[in-house]
C-alpha positions as CSV (number, residue, x, y, z in Angstrom):
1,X,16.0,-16.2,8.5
2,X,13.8,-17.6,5.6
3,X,15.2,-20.5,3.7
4,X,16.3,-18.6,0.4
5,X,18.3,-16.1,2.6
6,X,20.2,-19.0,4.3
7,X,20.7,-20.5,0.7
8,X,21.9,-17.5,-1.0
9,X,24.3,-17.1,2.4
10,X,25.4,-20.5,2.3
11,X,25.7,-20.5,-1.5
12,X,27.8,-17.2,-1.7
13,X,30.3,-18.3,0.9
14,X,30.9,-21.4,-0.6
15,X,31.0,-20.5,-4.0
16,X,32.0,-16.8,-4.3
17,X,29.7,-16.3,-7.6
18,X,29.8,-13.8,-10.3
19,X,25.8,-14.1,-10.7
20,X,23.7,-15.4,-8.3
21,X,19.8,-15.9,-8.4
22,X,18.1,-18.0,-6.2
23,X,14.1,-17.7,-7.2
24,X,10.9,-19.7,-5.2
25,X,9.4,-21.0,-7.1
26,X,6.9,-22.8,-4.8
27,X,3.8,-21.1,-6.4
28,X,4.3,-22.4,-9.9
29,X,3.2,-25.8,-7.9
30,X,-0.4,-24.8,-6.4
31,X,-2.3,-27.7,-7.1
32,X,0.4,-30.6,-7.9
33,X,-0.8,-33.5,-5.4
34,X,2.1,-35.3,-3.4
35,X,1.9,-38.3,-0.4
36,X,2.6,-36.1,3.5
37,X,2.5,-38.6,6.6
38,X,0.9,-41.5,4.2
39,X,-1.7,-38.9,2.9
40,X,-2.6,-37.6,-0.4
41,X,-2.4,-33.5,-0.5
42,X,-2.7,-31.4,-2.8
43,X,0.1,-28.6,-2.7
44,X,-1.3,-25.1,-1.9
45,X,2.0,-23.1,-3.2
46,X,3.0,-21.0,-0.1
47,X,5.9,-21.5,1.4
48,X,9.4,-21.6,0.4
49,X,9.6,-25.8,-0.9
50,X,10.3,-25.2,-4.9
51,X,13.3,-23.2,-5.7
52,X,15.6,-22.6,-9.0
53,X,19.5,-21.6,-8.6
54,X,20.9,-20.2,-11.0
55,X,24.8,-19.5,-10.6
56,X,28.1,-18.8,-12.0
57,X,31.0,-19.3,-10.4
58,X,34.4,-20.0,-10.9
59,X,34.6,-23.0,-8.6
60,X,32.7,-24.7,-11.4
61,X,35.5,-24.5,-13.7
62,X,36.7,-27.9,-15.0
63,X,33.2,-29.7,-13.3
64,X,31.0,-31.3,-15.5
65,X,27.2,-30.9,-14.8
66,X,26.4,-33.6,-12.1
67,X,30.1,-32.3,-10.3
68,X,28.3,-29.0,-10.0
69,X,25.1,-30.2,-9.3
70,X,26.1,-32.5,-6.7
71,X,28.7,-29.4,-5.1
72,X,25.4,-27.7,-4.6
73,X,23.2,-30.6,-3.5
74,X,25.4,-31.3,-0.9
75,X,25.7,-27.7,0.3
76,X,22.1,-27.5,0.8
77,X,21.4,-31.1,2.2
78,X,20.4,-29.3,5.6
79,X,17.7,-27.1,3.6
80,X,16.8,-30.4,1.1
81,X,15.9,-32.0,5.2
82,X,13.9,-29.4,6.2
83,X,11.5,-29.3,3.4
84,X,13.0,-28.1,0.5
85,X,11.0,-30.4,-1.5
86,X,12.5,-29.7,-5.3
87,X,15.3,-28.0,-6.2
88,X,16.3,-27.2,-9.9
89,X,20.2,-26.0,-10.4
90,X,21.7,-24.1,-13.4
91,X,25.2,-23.5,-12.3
92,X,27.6,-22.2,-15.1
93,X,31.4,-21.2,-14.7
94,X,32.7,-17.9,-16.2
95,X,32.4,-17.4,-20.0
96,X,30.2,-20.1,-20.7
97,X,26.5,-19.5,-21.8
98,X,23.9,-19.3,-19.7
99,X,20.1,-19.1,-21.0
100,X,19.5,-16.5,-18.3
């Protein structure tokens, strides 16, 4: 199972969304150097290390921002050990605005 599968799994059990995106973005980040094992690298942008959530749900009713983003953080801290190098979280509850 890829990583974003597991995530969207993980995420909709959890969470029971309305709207759920979960987008790789690891090719937006071809070329952006970074330290592995003590070495510089530069990133090539395969892979699945760069995603964007974007969610609402009605769990996130009456959380502020870092609540939500730390409900989600913590869901995925198995996927953030395994190499999920950067991931960017726009989580929303029902009726509020969204840019997406």
């Amino acid at each position: 199972m890829s990583m974003q599968t597991a995530m969207e799994k993980k995420l909709i059990d959890a969470f029971a969304p309305e709207r759920l995106a979960v987008v790789n973005e690891s090719h937006l980040h071809a070329g952006h150097h970074h330290v592995e094992s003590g070495h510089h690298a530069t990133f090539d942008g395969t892979g699945e290390t760069h995603f964007r959530i974007r969610i609402v749900s009605p769990a996130f009713s009456g959380l502020n921002r870092i609540e939500r983003h730390r409900a989600v953080n913590a869901l995925l801290a198995d996927e953030l050990k395994a190499g999920l190098h950067a991931l960017a979280i726009e989580p929303a509850a029902p009726g509020e605005k969204t840019r997406w």
